[in-house]
Structures are given as structure tokens and as C-alpha cells.
N, C-alpha and C positions, 0 to 999 in steps of 0.2 A: 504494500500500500504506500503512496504517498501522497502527500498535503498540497492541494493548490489551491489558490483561492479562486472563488468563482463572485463575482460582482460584490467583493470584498469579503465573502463569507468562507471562513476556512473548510474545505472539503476532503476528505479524504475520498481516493479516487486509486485505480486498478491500473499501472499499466505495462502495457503502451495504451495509450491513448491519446487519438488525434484530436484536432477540433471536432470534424463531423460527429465522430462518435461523442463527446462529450453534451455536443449540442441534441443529440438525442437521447442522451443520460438524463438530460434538464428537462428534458419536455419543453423545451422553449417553443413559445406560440409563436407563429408566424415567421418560421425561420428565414424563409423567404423575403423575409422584410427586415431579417437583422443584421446589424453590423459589430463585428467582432473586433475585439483588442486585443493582445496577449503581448503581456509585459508594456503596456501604454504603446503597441505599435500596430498599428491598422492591420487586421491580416485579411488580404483577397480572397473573396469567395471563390476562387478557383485551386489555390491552395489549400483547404481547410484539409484536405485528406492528407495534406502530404508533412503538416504543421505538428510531430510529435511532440506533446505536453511533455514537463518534467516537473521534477520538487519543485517548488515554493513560486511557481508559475502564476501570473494574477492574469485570470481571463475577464475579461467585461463582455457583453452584451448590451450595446446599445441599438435601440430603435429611435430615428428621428422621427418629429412628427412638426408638419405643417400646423400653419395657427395665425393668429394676429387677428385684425379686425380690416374687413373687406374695405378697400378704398384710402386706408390710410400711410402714407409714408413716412419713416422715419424722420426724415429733416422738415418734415412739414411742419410749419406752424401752426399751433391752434389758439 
């Protein structure tokens, strides 16, 4: 077994273990729509299979998401 953190959470985890496989360990929703760190560096969804995990590894999972208020711009003044 060893320890990597997953979205700051310490995990114990089997491996080898790549991204993909872990992202399916997670149950992550909407994988398709996430975007992965490991060690604060972007990893390409093309890579995921080829990205073996080790000790003390901090993996993120973020999803961006749209938003703001329709018609409005930053520098705009109100």
C-alpha cells in the first residue's frame, strides 16, 4: 500500500496505479469533464494511462464551470 493524497485527502491506494485507474477508484462524476493535477502539474487527458502514481503523490480533480451574470463585463462600469 501507499499514501497519496487525493484532493488533499490522505489515501491509501494499491499499486501501480495510473491516473485512469484511480479516476475510476473515485467514482469521479463526469470524468469527461474533469481536469487532473498531479503534483500541481496539469496532466493531459491522453496521458492518464501512461501517468504511474507513487508515494506521497497529491492528485486534484478539478472541474471548471462557467458562470457570471449575462451581459456584464469586467471593466465595465456600473
Amino acid at each position: 500500500m501507499a499514501k497519496i493524497y487525493v484532493n488533499g485527502d490522505a489515501q491509501e491506494v494499491s499499486l501501480p496505479l495510473n491516473v485512469s485507474e484511480l479516476i475510476q477508484q473515485q467514482n469521479v462524476l463526469q470524468p469527461e469533464m474533469v481536469s487532473v493535477q498531479v503534483n500541481e502539474e496539469f496532466a493531459e487527458r491522453e496521458d492518464w494511462e501512461s501517468i504511474q502514481l507513487k508515494e506521497d503523490d497529491k492528485v486534484d480533480f478539478l472541474y471548471f464551470m462557467g458562470g457570471g451574470q449575462p451581459g456584464y463585463a469586467l471593466n465595465e462600469k456600473r
